[in-house]
N, CA, C and O atoms as a MOPAC input file, in Angstrom:
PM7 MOZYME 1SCF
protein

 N      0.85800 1    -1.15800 1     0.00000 1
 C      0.00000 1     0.00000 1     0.00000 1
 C      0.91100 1     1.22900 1     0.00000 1
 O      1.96300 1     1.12600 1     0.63100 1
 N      0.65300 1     2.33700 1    -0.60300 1
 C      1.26600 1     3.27100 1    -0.78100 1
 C      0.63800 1     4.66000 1    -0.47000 1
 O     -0.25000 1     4.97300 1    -1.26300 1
 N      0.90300 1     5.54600 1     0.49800 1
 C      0.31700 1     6.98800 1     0.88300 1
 C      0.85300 1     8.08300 1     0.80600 1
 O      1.99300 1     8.11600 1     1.26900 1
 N      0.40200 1     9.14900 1     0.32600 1
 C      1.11000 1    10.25600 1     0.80700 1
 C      0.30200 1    10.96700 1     1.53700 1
 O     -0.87300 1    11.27400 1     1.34000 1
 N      0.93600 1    11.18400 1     2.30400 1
 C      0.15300 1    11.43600 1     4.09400 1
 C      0.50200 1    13.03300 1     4.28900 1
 O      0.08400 1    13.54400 1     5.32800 1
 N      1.31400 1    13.94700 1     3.27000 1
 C      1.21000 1    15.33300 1     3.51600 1
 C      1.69600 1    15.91500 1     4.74800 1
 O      1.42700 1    17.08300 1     5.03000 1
 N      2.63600 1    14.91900 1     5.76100 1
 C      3.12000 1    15.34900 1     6.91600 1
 C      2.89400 1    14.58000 1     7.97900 1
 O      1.84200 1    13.99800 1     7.71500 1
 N      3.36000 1    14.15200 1     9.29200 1
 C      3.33400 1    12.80500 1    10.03200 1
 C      3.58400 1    13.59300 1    11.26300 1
 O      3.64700 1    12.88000 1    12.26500 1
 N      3.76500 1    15.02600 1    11.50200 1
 C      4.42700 1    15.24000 1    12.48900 1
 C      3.97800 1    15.45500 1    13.62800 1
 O      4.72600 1    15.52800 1    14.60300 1
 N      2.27200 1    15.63700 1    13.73000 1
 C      1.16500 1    15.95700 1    14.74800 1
 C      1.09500 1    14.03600 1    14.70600 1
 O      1.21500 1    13.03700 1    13.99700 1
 N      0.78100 1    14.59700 1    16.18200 1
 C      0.83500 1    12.87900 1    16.47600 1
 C     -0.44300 1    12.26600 1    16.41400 1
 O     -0.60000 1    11.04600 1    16.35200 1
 N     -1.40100 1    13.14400 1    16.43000 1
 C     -3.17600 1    12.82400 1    16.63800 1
 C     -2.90800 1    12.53300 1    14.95900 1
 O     -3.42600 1    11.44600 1    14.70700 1
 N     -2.54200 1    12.87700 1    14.24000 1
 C     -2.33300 1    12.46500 1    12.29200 1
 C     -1.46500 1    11.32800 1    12.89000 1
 O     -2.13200 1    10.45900 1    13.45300 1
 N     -0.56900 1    11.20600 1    12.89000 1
 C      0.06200 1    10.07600 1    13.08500 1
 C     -0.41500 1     9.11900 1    13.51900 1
 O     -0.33000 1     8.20400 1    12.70000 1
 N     -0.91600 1     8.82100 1    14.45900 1
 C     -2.18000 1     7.68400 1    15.19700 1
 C     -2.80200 1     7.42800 1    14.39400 1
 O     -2.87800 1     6.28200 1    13.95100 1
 N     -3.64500 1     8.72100 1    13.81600 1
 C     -4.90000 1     7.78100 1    12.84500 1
 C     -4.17800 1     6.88200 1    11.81800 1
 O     -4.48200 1     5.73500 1    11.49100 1
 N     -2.74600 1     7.95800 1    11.20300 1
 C     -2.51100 1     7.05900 1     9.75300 1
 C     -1.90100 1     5.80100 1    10.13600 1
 O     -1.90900 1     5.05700 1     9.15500 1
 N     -1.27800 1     5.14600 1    11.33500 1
 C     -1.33500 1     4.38800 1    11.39600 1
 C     -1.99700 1     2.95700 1    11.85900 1
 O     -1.78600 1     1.78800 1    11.53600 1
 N     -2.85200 1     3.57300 1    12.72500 1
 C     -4.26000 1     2.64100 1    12.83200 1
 C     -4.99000 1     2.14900 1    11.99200 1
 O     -5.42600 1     0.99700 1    11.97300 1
 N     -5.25200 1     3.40300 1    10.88300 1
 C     -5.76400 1     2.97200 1     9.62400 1
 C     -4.99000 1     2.18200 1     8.82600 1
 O     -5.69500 1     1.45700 1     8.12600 1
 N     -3.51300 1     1.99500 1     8.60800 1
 C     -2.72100 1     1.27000 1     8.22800 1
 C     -3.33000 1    -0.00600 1     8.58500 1
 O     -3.88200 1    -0.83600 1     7.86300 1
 N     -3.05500 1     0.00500 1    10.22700 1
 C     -3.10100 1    -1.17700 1    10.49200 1
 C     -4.38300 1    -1.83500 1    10.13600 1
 O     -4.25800 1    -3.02100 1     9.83300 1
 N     -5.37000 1    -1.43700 1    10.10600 1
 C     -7.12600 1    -1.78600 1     9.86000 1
 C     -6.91500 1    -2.75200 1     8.73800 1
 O     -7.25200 1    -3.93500 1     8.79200 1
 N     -6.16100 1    -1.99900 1     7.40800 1
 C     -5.98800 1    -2.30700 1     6.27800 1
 C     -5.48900 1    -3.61000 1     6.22500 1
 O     -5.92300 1    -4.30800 1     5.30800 1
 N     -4.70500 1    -4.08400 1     6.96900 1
 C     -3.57100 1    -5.41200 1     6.97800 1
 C     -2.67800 1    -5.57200 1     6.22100 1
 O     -2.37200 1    -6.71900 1     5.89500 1
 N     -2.03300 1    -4.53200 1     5.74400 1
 C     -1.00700 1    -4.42000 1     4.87100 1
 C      0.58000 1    -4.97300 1     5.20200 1
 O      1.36600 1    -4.83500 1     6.13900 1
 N      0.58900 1    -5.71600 1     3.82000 1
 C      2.25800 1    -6.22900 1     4.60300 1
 C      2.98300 1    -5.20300 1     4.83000 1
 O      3.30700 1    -4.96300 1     5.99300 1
 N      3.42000 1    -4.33000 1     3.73000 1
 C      4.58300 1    -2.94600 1     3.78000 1
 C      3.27200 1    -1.73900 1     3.16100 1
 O      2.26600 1    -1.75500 1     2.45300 1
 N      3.70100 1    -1.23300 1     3.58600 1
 C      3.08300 1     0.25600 1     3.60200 1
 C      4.22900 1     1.27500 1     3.27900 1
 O      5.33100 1     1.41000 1     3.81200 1
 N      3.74500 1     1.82900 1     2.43100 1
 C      5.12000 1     3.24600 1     1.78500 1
 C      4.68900 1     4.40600 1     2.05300 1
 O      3.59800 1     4.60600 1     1.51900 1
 N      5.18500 1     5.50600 1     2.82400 1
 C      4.32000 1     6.75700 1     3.04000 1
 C      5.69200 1     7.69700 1     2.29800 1
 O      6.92200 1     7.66300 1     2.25100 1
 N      4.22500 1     8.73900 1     1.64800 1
 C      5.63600 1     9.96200 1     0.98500 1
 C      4.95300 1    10.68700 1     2.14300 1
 O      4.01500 1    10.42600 1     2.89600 1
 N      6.16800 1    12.13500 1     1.90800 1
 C      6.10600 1    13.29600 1     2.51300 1
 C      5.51000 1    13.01700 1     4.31800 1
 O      4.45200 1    13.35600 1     4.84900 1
 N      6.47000 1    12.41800 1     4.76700 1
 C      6.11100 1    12.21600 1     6.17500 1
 C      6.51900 1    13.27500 1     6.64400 1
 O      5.93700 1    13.72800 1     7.63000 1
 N      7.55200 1    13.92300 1     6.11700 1
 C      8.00500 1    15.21600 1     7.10000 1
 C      8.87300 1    14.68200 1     8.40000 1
 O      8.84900 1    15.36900 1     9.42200 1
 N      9.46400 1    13.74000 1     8.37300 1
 C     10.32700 1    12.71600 1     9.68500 1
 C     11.59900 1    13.93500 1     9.89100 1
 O     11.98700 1    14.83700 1     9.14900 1
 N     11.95400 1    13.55600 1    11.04100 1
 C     13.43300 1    13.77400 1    11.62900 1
 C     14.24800 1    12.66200 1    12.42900 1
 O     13.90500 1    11.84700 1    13.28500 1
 N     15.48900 1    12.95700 1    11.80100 1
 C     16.17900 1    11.98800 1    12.55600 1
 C     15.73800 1    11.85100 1    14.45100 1
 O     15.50800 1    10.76200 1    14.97700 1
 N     15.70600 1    13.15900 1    15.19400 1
 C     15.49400 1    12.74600 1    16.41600 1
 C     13.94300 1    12.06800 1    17.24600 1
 O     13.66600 1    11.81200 1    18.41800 1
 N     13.11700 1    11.95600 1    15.80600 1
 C     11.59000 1    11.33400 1    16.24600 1
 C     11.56300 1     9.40700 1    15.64100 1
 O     10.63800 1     8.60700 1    15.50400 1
 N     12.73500 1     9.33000 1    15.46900 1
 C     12.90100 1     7.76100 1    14.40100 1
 C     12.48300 1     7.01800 1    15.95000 1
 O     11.42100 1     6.39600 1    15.94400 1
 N     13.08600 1     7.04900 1    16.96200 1
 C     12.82500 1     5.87500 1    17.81700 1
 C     11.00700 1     5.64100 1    18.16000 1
 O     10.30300 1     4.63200 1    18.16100 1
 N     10.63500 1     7.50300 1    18.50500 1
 C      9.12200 1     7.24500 1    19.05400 1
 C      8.43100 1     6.91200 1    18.09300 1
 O      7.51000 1     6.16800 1    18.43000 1
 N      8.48800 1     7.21200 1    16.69900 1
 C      7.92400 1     6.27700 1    15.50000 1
 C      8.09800 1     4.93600 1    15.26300 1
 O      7.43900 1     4.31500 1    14.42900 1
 N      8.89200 1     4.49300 1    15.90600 1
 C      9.15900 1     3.01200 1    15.82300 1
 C      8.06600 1     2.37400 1    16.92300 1
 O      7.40800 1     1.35100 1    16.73000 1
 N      8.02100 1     3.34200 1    18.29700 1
 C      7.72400 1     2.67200 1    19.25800 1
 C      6.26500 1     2.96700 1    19.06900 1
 O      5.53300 1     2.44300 1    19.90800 1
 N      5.65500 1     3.73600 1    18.09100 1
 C      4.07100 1     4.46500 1    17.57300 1
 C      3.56100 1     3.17800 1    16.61400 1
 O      2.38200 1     2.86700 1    16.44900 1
 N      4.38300 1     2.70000 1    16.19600 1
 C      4.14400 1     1.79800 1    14.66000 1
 C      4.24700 1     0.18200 1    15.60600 1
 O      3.54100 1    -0.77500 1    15.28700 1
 N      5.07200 1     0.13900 1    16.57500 1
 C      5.45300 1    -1.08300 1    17.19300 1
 C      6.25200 1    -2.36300 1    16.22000 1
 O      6.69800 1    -3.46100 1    16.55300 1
 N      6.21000 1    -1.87700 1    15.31100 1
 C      7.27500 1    -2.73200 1    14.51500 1
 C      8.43200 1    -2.02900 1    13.74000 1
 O      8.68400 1    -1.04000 1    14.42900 1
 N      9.23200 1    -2.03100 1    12.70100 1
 C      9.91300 1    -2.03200 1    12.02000 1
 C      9.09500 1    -0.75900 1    11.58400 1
 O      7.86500 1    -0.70900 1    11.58200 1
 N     10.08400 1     0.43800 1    11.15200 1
 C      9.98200 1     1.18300 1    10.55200 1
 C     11.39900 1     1.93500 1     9.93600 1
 O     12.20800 1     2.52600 1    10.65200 1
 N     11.55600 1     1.72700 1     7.94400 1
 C     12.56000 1     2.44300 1     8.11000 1
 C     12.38800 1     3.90200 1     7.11700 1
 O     11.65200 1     3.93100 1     6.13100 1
 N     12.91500 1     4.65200 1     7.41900 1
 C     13.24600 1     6.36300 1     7.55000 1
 C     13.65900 1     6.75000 1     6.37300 1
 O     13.93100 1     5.84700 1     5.58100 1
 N     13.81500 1     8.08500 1     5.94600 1
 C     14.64200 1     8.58400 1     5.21800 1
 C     13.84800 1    10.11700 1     5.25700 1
 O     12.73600 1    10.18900 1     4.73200 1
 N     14.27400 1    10.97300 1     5.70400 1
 C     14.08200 1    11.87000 1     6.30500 1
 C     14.60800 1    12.80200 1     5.08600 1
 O     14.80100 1    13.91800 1     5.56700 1
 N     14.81700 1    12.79900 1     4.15600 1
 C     14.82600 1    13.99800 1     2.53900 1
 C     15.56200 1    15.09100 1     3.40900 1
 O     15.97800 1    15.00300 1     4.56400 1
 N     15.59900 1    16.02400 1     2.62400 1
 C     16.24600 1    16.89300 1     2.67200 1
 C     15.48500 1    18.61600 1     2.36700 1
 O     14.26400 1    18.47400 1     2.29900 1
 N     15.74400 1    19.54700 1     2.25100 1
 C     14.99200 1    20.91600 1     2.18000 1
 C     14.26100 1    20.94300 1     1.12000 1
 O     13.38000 1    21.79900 1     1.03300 1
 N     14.39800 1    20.33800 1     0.45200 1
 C     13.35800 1    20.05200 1    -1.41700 1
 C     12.64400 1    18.97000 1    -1.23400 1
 O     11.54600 1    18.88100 1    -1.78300 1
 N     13.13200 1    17.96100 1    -0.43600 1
 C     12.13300 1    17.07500 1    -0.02200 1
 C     11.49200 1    16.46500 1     1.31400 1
 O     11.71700 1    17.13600 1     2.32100 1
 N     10.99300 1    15.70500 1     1.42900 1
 C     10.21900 1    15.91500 1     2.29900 1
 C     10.15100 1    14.33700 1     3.29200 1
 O      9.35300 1    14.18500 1     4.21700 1
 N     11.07400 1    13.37400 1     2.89100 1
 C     11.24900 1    12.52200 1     3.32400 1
 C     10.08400 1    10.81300 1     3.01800 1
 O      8.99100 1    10.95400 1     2.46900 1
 N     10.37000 1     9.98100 1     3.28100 1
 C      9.65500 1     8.78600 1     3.32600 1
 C      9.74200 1     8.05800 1     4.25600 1
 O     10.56100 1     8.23100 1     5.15800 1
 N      8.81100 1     6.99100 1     4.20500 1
 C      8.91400 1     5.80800 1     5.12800 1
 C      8.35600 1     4.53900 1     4.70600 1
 O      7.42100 1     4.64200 1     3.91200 1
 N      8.75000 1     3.19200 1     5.09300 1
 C      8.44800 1     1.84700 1     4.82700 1
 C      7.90300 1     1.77300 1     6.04600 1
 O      8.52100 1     2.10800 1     7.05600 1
 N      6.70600 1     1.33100 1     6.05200 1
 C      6.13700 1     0.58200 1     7.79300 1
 C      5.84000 1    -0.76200 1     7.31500 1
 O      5.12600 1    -1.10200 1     6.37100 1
 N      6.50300 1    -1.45300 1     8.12100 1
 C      6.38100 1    -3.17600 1     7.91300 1
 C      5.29700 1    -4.25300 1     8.98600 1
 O      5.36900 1    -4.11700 1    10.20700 1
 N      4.74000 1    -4.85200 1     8.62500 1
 C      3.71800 1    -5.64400 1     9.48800 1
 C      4.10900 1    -6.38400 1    10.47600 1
 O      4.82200 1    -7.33600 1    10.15700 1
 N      3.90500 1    -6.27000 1    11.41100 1
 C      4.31500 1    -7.82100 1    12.57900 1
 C      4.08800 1    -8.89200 1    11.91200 1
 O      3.04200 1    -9.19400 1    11.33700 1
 N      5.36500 1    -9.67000 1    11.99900 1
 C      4.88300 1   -11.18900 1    11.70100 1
 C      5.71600 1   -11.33500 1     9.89300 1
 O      6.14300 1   -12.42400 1     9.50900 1
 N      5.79300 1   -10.23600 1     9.13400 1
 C      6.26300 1   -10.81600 1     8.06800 1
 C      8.08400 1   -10.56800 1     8.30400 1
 O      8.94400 1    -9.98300 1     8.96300 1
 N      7.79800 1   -11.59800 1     7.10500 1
 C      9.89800 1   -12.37400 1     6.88800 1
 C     10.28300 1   -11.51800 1     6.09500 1
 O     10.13400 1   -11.68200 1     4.88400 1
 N     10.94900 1   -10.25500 1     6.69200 1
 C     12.00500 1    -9.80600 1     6.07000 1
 C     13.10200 1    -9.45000 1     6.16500 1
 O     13.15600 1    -9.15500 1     7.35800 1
 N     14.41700 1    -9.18200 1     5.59900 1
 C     15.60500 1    -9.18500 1     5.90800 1
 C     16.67200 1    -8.24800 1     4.95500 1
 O     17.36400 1    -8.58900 1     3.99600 1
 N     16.47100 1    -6.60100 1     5.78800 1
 C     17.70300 1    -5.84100 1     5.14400 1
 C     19.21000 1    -6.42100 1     4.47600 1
 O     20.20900 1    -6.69700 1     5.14200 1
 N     19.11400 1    -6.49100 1     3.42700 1
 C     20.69400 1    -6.95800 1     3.75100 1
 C     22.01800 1    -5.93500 1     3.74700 1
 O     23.10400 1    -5.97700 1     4.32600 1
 N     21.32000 1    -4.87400 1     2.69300 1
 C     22.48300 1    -3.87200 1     2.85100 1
 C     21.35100 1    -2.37500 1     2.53200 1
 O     20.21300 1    -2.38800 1     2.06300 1
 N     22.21500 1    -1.14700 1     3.00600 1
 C     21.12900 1    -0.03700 1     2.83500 1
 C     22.49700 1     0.70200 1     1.87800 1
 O     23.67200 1     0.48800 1     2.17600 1
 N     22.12600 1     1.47100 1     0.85500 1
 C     22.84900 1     2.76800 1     0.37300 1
 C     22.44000 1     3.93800 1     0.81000 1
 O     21.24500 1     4.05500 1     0.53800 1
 N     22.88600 1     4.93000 1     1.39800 1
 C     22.54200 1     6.19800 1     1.49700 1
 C     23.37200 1     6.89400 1     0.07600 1
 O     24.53300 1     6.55300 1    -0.14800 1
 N     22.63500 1     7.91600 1    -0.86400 1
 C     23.18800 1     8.73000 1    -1.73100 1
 C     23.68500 1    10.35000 1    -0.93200 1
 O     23.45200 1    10.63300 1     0.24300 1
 N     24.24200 1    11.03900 1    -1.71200 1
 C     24.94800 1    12.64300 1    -0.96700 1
 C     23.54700 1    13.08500 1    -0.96500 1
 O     23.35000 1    13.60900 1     0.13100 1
 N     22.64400 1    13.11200 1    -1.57300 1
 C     21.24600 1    13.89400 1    -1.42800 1
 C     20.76000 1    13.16700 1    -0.18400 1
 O     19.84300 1    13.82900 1     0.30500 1
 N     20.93800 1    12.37800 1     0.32500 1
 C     20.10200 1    11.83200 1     1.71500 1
 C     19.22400 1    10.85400 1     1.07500 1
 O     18.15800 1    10.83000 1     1.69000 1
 N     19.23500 1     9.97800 1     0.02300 1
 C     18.05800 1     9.18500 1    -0.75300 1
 C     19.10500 1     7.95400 1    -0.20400 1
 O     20.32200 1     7.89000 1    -0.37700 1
 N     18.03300 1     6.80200 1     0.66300 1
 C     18.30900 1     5.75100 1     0.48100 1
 C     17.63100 1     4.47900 1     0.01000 1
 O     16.41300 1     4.30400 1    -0.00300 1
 N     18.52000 1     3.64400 1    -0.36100 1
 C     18.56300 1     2.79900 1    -0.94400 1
 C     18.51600 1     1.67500 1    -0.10300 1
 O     19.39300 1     1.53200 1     0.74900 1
 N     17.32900 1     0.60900 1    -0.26900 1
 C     17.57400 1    -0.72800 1    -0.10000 1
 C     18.04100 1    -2.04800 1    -0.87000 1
 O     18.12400 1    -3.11800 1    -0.26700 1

């Protein structure tokens, strides 16, 4: 499933979009324009309760996120970060 959620950073938005996530039963979920920062990655992890990974863009952009389901098999094996802040799985 794929969203652009227009900003993640109010947490009452954040709750719903991920409740509603979860409603959905989606294995991976892709959100654009979360609007993330590196120093909110842990309480988003601990908001989502599973796996969540980041990429927090830069002044032109606006960042993303993968939210992953409890229970499914998956396994990073390597990440690229580019000089623009775009990473790569």
């Amino acid at each position: 499933m794929s969203l652009n959620v227009k900003g993640l950073t109010n947490f009452r938005k954040r709750h719903t979009v991920f409740t509603w996530c979860r409603k959905k039963n989606a294995y991976i979920v892709f959100l654009q324009e979360t609007h993330s920062k590196e120093e909110t990655e842990v309480q988003w992890r601990n908001e989502w309760g599973v796996d969540v990974i980041l990429s927090h863009g830069n002044f032109k952009s606006r960042g993303v996120a993968i939210l992953l389901k409890k229970g499914i098999d998956c396994t990073i094996h390597f990440e690229i970060i580019d000089c623009n802040g775009v990473r790569m799985f």
